[in-house]
KEKE-3310 file (N, C-alpha, C; in steps of 0.2 Angstrom, whole numbers, plus 5000, padded with zeros to 4 digits):
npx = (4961:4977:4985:4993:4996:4996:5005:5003:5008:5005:4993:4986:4986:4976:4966:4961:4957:4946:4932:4931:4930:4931:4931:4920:4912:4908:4918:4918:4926:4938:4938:4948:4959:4962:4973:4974:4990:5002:4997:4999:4989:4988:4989:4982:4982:4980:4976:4982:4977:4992:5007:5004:5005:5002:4990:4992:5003:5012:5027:5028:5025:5024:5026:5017:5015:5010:4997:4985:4968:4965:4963:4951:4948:4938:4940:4934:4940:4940:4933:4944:4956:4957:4959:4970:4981:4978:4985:4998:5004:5008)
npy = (4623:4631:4635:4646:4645:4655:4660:4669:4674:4685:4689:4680:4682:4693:4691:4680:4690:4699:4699:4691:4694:4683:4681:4684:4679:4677:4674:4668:4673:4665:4654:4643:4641:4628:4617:4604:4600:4593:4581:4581:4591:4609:4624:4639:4657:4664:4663:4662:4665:4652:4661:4674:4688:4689:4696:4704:4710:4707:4705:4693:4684:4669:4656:4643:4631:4626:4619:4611:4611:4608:4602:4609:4614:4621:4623:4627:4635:4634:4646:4647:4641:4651:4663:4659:4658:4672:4678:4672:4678:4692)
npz = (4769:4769:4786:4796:4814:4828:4844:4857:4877:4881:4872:4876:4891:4891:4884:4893:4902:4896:4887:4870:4852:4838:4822:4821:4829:4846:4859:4874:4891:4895:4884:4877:4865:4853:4843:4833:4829:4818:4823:4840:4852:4852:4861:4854:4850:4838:4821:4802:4786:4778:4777:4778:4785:4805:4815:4828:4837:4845:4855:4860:4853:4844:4832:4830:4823:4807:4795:4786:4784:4798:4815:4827:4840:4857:4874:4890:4900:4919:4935:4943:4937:4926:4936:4942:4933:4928:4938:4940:4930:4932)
capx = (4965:4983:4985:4999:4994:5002:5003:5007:5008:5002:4987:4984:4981:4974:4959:4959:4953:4942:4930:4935:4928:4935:4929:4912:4912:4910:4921:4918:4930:4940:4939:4953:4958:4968:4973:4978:4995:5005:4995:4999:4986:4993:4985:4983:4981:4979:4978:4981:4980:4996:5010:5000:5007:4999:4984:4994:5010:5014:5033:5030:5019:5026:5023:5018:5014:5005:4995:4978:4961:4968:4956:4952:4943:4938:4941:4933:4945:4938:4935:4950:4960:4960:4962:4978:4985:4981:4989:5004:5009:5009)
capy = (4629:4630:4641:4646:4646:4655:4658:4673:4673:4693:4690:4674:4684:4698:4687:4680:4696:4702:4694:4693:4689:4678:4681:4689:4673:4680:4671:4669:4673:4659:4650:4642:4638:4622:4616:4596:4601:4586:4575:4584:4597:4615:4632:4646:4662:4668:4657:4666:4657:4653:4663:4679:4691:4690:4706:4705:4709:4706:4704:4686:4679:4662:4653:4635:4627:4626:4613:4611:4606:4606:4601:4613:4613:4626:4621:4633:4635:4636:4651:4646:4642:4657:4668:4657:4659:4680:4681:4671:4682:4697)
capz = (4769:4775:4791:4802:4820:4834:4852:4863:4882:4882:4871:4879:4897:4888:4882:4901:4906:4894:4880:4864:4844:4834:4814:4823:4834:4852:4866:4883:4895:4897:4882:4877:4857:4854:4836:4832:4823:4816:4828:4844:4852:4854:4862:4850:4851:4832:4815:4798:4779:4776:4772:4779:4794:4809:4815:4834:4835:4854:4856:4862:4847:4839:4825:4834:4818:4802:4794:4783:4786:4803:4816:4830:4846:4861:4878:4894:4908:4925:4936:4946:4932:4926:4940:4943:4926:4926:4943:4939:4922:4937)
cpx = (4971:4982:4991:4994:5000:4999:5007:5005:5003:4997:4983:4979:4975:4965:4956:4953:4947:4938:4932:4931:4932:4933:4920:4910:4913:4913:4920:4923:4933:4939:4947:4953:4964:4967:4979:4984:4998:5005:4994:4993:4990:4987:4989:4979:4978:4980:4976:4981:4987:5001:5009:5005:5001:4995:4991:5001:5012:5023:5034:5026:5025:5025:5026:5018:5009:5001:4987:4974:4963:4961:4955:4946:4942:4938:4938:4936:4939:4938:4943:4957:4962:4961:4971:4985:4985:4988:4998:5008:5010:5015)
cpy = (4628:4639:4641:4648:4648:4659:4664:4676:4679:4692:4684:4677:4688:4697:4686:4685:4698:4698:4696:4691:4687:4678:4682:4682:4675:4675:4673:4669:4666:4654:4648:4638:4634:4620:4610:4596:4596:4582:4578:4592:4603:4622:4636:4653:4667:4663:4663:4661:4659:4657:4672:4682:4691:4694:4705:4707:4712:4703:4697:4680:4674:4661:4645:4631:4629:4619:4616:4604:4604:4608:4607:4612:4619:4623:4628:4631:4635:4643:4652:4646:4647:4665:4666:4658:4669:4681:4677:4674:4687:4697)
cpz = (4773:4778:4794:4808:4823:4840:4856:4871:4883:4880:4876:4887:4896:4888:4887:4902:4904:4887:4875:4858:4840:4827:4817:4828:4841:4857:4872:4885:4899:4893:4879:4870:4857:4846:4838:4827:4824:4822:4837:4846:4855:4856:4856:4850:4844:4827:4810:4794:4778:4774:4774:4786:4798:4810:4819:4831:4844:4851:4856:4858:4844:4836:4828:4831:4812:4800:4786:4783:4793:4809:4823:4835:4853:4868:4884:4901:4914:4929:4940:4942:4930:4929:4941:4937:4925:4931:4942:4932:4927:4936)
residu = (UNK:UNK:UNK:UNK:UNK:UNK:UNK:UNK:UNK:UNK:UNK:UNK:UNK:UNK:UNK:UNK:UNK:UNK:UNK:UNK:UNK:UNK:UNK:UNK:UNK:UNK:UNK:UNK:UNK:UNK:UNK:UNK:UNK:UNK:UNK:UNK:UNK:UNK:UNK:UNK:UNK:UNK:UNK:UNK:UNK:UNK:UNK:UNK:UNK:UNK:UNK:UNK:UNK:UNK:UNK:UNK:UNK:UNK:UNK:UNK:UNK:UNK:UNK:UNK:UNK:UNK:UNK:UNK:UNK:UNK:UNK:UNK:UNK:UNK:UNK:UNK:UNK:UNK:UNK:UNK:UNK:UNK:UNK:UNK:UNK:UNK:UNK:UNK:UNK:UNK)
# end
């Protein structure tokens, strides 16, 4: 399926803070979603099919790329990491 991925700083911390679901997929705090777009790995924040408007609509949401059949991975920050990443968006 083609999807756009995108990436915003504000949900980004938001998630930090607090657990989140992902299509009924519960996320720990502090995982971190990463998508292999033309070859390169990218954090994202939100992936829609194609073409679709976002749910979020934070001021600072991007559109980092699209793709299909695009491979995707979860990454779990550290506790350190992510107190360094809330207290620096402060």
């Amino acid at each position: 399926m083609d999807e756009d991925f995108y990436f915003s700083n504000k949900q980004f911390i938001k998630g930090l803070k607090l657990p989140k679901s992902i299509d009924g997929l519960l996320m720990k705090r502090g995982d971190l979603s990463i998508a292999k777009i033309d070859g390169v790995w990218k954090e994202y924040t939100e992936s829609v099919p194609r073409g679709r408007k976002p749910l979020s609509n934070h001021d600072d949401l991007v559109l980092i790329g699209s793709g299909k059949d695009v491979e995707i991975a979860r990454e779990q920050l550290s506790q350190e990491q992510i107190e360094n990443l809330i207290n620096g968006a402060m």
